[in-house]
N, CA, C and O atoms as a GROMACS GRO file, in nm:
protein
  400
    1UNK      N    1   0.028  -0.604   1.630
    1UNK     CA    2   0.114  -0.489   1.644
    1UNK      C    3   0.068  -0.380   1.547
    1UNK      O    4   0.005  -0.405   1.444
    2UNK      N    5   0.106  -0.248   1.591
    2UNK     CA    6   0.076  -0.161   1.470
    2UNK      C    7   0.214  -0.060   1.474
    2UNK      O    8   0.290  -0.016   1.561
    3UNK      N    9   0.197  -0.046   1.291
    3UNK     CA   10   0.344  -0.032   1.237
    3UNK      C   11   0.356   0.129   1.229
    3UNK      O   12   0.293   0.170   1.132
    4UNK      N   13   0.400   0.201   1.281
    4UNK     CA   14   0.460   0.341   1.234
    4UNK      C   15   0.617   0.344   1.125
    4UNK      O   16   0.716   0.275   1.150
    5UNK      N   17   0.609   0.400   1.054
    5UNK     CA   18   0.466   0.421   0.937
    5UNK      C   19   0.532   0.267   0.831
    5UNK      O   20   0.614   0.178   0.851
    6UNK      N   21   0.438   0.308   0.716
    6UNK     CA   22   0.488   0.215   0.609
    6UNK      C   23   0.566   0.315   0.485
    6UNK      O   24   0.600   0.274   0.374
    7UNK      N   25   0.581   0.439   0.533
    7UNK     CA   26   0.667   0.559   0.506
    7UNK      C   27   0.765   0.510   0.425
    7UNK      O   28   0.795   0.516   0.306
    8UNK      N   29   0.817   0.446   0.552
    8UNK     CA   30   1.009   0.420   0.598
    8UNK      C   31   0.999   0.342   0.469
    8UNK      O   32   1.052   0.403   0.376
    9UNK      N   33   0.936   0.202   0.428
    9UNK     CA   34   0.968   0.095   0.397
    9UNK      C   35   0.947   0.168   0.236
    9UNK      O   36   1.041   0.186   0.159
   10UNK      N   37   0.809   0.201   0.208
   10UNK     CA   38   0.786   0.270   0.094
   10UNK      C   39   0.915   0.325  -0.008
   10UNK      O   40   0.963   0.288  -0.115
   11UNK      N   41   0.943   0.438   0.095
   11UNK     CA   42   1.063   0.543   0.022
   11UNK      C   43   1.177   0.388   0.007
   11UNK      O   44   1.257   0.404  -0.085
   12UNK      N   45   1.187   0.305   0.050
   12UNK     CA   46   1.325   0.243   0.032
   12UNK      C   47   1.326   0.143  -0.041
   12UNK      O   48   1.438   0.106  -0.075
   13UNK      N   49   1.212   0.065  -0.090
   13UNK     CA   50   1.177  -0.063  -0.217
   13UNK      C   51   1.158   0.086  -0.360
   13UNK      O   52   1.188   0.060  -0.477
   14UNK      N   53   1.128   0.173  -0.336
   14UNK     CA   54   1.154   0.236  -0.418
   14UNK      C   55   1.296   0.291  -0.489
   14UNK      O   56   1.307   0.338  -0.603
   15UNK      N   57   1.367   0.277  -0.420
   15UNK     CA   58   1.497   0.297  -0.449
   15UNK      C   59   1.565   0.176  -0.449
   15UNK      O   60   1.674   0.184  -0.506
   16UNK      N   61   1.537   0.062  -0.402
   16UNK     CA   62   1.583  -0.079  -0.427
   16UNK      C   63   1.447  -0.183  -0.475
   16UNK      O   64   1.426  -0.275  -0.397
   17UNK      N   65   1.381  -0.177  -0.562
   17UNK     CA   66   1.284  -0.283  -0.632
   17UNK      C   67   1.302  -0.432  -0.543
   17UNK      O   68   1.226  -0.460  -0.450
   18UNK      N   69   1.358  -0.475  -0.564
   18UNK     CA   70   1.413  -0.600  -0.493
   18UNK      C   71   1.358  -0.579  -0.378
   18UNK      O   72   1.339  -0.687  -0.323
   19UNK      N   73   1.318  -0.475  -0.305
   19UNK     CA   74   1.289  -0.516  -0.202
   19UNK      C   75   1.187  -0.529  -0.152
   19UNK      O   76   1.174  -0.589  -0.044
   20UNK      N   77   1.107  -0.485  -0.206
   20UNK     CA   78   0.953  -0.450  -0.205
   20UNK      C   79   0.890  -0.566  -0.139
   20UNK      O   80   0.831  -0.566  -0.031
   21UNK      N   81   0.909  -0.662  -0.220
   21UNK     CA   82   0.793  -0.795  -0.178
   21UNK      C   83   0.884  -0.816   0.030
   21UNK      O   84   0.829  -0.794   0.138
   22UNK      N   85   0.974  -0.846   0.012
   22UNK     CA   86   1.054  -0.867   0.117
   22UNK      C   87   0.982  -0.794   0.243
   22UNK      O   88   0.917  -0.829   0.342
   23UNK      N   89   1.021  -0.696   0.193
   23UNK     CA   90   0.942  -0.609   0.293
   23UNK      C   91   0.785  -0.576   0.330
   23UNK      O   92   0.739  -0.527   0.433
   24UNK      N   93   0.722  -0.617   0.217
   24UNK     CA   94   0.552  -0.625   0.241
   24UNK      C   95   0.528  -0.727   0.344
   24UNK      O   96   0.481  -0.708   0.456
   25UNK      N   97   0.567  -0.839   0.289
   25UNK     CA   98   0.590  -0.975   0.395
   25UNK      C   99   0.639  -0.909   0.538
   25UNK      O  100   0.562  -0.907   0.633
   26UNK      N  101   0.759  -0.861   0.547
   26UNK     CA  102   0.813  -0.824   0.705
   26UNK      C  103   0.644  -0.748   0.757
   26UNK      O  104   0.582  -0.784   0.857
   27UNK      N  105   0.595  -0.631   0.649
   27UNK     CA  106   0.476  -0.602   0.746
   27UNK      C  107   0.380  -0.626   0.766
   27UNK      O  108   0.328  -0.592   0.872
   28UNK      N  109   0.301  -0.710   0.654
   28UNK     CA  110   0.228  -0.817   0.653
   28UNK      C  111   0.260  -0.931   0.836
   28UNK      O  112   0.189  -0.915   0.936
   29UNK      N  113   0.336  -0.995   0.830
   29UNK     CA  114   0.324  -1.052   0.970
   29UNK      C  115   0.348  -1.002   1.097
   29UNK      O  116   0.309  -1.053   1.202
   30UNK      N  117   0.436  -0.864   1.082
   30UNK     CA  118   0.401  -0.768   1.238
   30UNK      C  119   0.310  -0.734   1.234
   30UNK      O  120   0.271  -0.708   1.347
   31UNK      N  121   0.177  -0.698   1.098
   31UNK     CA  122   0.003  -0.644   1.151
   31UNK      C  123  -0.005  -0.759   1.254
   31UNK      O  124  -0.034  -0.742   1.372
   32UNK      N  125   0.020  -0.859   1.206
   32UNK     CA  126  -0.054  -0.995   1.298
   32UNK      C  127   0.041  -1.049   1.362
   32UNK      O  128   0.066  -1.170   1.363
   33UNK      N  129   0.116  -0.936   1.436
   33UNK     CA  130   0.188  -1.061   1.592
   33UNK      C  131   0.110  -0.972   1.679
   33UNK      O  132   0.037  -0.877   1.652
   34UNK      N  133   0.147  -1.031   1.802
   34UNK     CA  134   0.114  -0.987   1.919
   34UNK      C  135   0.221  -1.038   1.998
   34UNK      O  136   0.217  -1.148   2.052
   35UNK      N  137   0.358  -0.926   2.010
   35UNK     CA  138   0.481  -0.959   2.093
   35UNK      C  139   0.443  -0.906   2.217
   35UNK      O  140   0.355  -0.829   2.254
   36UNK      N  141   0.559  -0.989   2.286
   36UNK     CA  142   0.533  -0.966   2.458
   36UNK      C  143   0.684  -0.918   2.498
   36UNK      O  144   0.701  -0.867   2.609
   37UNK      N  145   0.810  -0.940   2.392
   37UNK     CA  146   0.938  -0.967   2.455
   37UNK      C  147   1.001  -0.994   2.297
   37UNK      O  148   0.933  -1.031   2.201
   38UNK      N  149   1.135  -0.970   2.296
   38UNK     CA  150   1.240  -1.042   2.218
   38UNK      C  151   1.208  -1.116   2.182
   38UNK      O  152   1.201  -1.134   2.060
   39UNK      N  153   1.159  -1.232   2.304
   39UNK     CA  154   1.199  -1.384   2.272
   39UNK      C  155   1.049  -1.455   2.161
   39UNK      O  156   1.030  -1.564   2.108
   40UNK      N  157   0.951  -1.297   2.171
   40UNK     CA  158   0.838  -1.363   2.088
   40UNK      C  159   0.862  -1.307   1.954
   40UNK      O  160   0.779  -1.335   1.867
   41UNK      N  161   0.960  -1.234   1.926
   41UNK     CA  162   1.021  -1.142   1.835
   41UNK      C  163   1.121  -1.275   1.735
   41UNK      O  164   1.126  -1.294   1.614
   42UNK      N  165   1.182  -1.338   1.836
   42UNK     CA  166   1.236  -1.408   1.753
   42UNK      C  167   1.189  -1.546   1.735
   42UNK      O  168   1.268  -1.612   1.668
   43UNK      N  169   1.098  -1.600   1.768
   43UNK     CA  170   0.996  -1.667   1.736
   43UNK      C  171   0.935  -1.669   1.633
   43UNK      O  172   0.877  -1.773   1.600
   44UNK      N  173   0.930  -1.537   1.541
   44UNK     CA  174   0.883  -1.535   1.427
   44UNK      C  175   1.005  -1.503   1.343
   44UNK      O  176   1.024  -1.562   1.236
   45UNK      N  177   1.089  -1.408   1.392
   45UNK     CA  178   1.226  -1.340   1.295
   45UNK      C  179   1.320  -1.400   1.379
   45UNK      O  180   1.335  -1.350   1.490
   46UNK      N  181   1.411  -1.534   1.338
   46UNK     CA  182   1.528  -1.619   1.454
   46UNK      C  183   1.573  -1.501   1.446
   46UNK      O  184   1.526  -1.436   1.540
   47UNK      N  185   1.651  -1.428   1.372
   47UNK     CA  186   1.755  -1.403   1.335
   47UNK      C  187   1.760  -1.198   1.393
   47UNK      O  188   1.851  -1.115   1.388
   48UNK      N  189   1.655  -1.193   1.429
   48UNK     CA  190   1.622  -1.070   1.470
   48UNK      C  191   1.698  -1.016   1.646
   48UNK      O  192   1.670  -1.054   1.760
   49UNK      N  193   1.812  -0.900   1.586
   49UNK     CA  194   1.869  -0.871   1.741
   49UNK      C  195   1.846  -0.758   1.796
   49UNK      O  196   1.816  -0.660   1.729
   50UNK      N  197   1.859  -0.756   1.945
   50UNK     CA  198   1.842  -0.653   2.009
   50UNK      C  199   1.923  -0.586   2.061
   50UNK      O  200   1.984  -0.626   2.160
   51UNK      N  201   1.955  -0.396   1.970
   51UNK     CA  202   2.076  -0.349   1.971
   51UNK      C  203   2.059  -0.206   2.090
   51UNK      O  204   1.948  -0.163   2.124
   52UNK      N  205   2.162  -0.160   2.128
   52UNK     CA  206   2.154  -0.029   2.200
   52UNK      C  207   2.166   0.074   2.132
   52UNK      O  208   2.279   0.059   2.088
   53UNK      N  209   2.130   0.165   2.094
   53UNK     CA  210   2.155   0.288   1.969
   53UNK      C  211   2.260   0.368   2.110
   53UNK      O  212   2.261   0.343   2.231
   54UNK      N  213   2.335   0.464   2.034
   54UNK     CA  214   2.415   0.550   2.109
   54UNK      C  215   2.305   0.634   2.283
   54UNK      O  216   2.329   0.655   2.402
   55UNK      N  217   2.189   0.653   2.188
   55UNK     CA  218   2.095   0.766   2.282
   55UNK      C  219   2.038   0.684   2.383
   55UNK      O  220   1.956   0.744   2.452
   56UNK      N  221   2.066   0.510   2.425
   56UNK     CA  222   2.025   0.447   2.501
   56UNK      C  223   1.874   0.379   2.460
   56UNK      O  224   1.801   0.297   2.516
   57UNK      N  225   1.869   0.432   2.372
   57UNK     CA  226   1.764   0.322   2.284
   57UNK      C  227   1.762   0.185   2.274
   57UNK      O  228   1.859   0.138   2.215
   58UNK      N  229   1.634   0.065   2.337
   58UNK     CA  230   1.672  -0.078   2.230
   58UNK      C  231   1.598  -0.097   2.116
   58UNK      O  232   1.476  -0.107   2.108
   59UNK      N  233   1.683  -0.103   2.022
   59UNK     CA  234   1.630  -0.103   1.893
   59UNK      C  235   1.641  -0.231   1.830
   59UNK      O  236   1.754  -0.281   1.829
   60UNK      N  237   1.546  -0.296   1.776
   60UNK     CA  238   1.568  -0.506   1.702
   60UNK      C  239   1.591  -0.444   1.529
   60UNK      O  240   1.535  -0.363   1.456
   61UNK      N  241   1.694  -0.529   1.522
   61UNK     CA  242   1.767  -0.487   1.379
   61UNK      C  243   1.665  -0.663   1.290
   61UNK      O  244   1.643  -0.780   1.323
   62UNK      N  245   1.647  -0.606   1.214
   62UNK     CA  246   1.580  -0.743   1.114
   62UNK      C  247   1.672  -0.776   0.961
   62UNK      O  248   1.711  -0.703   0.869
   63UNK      N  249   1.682  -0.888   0.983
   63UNK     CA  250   1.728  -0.896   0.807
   63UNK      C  251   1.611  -0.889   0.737
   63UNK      O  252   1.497  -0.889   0.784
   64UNK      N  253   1.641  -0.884   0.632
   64UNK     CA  254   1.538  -0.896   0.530
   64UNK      C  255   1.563  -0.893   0.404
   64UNK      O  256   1.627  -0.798   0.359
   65UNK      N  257   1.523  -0.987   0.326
   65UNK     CA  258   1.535  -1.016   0.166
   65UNK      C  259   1.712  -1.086   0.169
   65UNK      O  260   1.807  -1.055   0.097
   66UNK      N  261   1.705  -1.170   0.260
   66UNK     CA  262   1.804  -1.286   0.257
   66UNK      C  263   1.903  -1.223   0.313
   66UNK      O  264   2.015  -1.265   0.284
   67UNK      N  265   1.890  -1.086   0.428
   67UNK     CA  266   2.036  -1.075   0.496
   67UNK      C  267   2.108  -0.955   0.417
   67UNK      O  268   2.209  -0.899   0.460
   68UNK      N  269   2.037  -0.918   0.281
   68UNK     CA  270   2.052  -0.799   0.209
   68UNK      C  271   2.014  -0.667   0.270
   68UNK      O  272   2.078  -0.565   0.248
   69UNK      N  273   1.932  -0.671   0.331
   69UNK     CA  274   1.884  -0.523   0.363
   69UNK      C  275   1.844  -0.564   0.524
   69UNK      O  276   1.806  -0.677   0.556
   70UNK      N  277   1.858  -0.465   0.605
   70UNK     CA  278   1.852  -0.446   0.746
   70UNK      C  279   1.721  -0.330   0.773
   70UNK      O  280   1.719  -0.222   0.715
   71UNK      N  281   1.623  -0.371   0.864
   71UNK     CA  282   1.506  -0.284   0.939
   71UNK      C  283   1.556  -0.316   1.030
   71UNK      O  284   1.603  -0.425   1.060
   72UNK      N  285   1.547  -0.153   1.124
   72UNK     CA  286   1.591  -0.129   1.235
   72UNK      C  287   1.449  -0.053   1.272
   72UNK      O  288   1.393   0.029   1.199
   73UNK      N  289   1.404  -0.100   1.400
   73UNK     CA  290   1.284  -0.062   1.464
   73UNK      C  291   1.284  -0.041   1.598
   73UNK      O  292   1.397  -0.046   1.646
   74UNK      N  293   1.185  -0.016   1.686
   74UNK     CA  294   1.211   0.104   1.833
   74UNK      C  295   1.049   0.002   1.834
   74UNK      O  296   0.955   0.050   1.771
   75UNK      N  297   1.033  -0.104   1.889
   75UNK     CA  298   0.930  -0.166   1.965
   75UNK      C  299   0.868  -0.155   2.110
   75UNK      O  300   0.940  -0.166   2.209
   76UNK      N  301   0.773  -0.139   2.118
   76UNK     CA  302   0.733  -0.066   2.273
   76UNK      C  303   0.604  -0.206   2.252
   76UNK      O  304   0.503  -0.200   2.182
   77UNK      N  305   0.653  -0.332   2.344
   77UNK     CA  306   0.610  -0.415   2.383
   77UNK      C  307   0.476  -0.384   2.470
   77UNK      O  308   0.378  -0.458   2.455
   78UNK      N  309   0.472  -0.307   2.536
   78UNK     CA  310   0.363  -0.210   2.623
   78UNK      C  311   0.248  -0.143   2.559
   78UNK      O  312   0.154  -0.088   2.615
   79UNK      N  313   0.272  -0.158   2.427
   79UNK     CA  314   0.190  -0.082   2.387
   79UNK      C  315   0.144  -0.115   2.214
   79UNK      O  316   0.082  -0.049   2.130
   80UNK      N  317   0.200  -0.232   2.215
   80UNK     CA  318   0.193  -0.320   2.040
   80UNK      C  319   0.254  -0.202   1.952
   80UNK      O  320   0.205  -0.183   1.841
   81UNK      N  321   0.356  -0.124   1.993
   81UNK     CA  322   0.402  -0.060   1.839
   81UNK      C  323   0.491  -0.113   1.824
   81UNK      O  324   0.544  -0.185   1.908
   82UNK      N  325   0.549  -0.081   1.659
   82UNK     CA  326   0.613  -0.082   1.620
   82UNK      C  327   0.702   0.089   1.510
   82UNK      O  328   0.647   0.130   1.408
   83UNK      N  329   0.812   0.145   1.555
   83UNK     CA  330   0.852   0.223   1.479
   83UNK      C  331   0.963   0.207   1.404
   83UNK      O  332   1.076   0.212   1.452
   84UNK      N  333   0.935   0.184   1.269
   84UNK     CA  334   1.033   0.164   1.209
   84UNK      C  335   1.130   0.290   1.198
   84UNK      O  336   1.096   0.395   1.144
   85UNK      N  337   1.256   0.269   1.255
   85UNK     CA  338   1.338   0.412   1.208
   85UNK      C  339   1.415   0.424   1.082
   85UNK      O  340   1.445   0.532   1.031
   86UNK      N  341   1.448   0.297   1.031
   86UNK     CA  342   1.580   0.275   0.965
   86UNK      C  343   1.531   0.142   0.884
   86UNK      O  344   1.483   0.042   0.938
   87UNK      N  345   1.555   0.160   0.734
   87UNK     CA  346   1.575   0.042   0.636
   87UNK      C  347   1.732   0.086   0.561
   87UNK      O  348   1.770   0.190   0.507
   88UNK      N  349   1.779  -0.008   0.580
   88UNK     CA  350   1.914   0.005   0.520
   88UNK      C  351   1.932  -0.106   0.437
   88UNK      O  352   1.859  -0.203   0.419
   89UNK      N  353   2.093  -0.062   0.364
   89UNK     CA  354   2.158  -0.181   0.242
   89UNK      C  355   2.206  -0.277   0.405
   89UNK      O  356   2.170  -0.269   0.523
   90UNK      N  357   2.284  -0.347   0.344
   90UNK     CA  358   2.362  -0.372   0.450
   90UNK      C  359   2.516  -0.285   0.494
   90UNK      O  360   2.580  -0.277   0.599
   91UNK      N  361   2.538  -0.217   0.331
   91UNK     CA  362   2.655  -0.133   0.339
   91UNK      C  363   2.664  -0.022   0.482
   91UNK      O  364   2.752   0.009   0.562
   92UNK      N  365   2.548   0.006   0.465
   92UNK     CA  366   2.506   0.159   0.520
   92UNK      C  367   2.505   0.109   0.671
   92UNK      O  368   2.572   0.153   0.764
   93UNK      N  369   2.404  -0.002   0.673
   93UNK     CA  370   2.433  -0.054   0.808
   93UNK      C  371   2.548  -0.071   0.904
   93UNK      O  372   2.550  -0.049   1.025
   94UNK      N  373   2.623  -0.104   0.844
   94UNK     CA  374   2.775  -0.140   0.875
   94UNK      C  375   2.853  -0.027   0.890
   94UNK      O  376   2.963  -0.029   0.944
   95UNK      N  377   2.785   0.102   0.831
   95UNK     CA  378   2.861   0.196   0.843
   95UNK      C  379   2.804   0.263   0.985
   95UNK      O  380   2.864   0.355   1.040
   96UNK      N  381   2.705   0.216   1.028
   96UNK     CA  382   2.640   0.256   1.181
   96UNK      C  383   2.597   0.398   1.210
   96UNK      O  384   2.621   0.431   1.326
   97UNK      N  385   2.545   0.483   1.142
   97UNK     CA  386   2.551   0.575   1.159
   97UNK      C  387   2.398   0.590   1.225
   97UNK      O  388   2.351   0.683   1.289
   98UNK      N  389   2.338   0.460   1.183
   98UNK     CA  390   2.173   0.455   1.268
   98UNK      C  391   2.186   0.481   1.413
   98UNK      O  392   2.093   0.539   1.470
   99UNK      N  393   2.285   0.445   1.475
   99UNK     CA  394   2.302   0.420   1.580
   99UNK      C  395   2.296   0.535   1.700
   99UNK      O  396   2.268   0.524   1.820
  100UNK      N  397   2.336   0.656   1.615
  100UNK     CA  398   2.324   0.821   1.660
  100UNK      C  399   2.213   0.822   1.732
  100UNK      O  400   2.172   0.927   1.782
   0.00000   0.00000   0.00000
């Protein structure tokens, strides 16, 4: 897969330390999947779901760093990307405003 960008993840272990390694790992093993579907999605991430954003988007929400922090990404199976839109606390998550 290839990741747009490592931006997202950057700006946000910077503002939470803790999260850094967590998240190198999350992109560390999407360089090296090759998804076809969800179901190869959660094959590697169980715990990884597939949400509708308001604009009709499916977007796979990821835990990460034990369920603490949430990546929200826009996967185009068709085409090996990956766009990360959204790293959140879990607070922020919950407050849904990704969902716009």
């Amino acid at each position: 897969m290839r990741i747009i960008s490592l931006r997202p993840l950057r700006e946000f272990w910077e503002r939470h330390k803790d999260a850094e390694r967590p998240l190198r790992a999350w992109y560390r093993i999407v360089l090296g999947a090759e998804w076809k579907s969800i179901r190869d999605v959660r094959a590697t991430f169980p715990h990884a779901d597939g949400v509708e954003s308001d604009g009709g988007d499916t977007l796979t929400v990821f835990n990460i760093g034990g369920n603490k922090y949430r990546l929200i990404a826009r996967i185009r199976y068709d085409y090996q990307l990956v766009n990360v839109r959204f790293v959140l606390t879990h607070a922020e998550y919950d407050q849904g405003d990704w969902k716009e």
